[in-house]
N, C-alpha and C positions, 0 to 999 in steps of 0.2 A: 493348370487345367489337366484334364485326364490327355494321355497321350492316346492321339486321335488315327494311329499310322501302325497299322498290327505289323509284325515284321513276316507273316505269311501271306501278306497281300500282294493281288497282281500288280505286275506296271501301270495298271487303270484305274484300282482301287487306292492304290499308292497316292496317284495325281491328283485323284477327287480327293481322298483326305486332305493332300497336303494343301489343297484348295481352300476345303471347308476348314483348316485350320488358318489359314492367312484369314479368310473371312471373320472368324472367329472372332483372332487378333484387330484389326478392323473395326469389326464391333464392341470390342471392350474400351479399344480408343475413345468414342462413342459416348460412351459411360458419363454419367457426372461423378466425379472424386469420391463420393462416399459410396456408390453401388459398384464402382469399379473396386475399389478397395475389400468390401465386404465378397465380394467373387475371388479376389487371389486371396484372401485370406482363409474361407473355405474350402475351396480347390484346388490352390498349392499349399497353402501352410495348415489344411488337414486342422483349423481351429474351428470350435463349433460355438455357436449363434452367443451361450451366456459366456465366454471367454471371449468374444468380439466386446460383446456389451457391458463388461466389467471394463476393460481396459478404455473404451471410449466414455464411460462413465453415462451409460443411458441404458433404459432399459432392452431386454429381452428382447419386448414387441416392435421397438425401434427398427434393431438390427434385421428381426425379420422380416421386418417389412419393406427394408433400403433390400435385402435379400429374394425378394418374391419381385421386386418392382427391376430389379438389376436382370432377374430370370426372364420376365415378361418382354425386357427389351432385350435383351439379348436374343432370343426364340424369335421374336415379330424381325427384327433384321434379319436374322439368318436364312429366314423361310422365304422374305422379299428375296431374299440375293437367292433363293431357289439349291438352297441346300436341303436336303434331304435327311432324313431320320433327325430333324434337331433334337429330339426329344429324345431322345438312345444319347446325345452329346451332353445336354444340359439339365 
C-alpha cells in the first residue's frame, strides 16, 4: 500500500494516518483471498492487471474485476469506520 504517514505531518495527522492505516490493515484482513491478493499485488508489488492474469491463467476482465470488487469493499469499510479522504488512499 502507498505509505499513508507523510514525514511533515503533525502529531494529529500522524495519529489519524496511522489510524486510517491500521484500519486499512483491518479491512484487507476482510478481503476474500483473491481481492486481497490482487490489492498487494498492485499496490506493493507495482504488477499490472495483464501480468496478474497471465500468471493466474485467466483473463484480463477477470482480474479487474476481483480488482474494482476488492476497491469497492475496501472504500465502503473505510468510510463505515469514518475514515476520511478514502478516495486520495485507494
Amino acid at each position: 500500500m502507498r505509505d499513508l504517514i507523510s514525514e511533515e505531518a503533525s502529531p494529529l495527522e500522524r495519529a489519524a494516518s496511522e489510524e486510517a492505516a491500521r484500519l486499512l490493515r483491518a479491512a484487507m484482513r476482510s478481503l476474500p483471498d483473491r481481492q486481497r491478493h490482487v490489492i498487494v499485488l498492485v499496490y506493493e508489488e507495482d504488477r499490472s492487471l495483464t501480468e496478474i492474469a497471465a500468471g493466474w491463467r485467466v483473463s484480463v476482465a477477470a482480474v479487474s474485476q476481483a480488482h474494482a470488487r476488492a476497491l469497492r469493499r475496501l472504500r465502503a469499510e473505510l468510510e463505515t469506520a469514518g475514515v476520511g479522504h478514502v478516495h486520495e488512499v485507494l
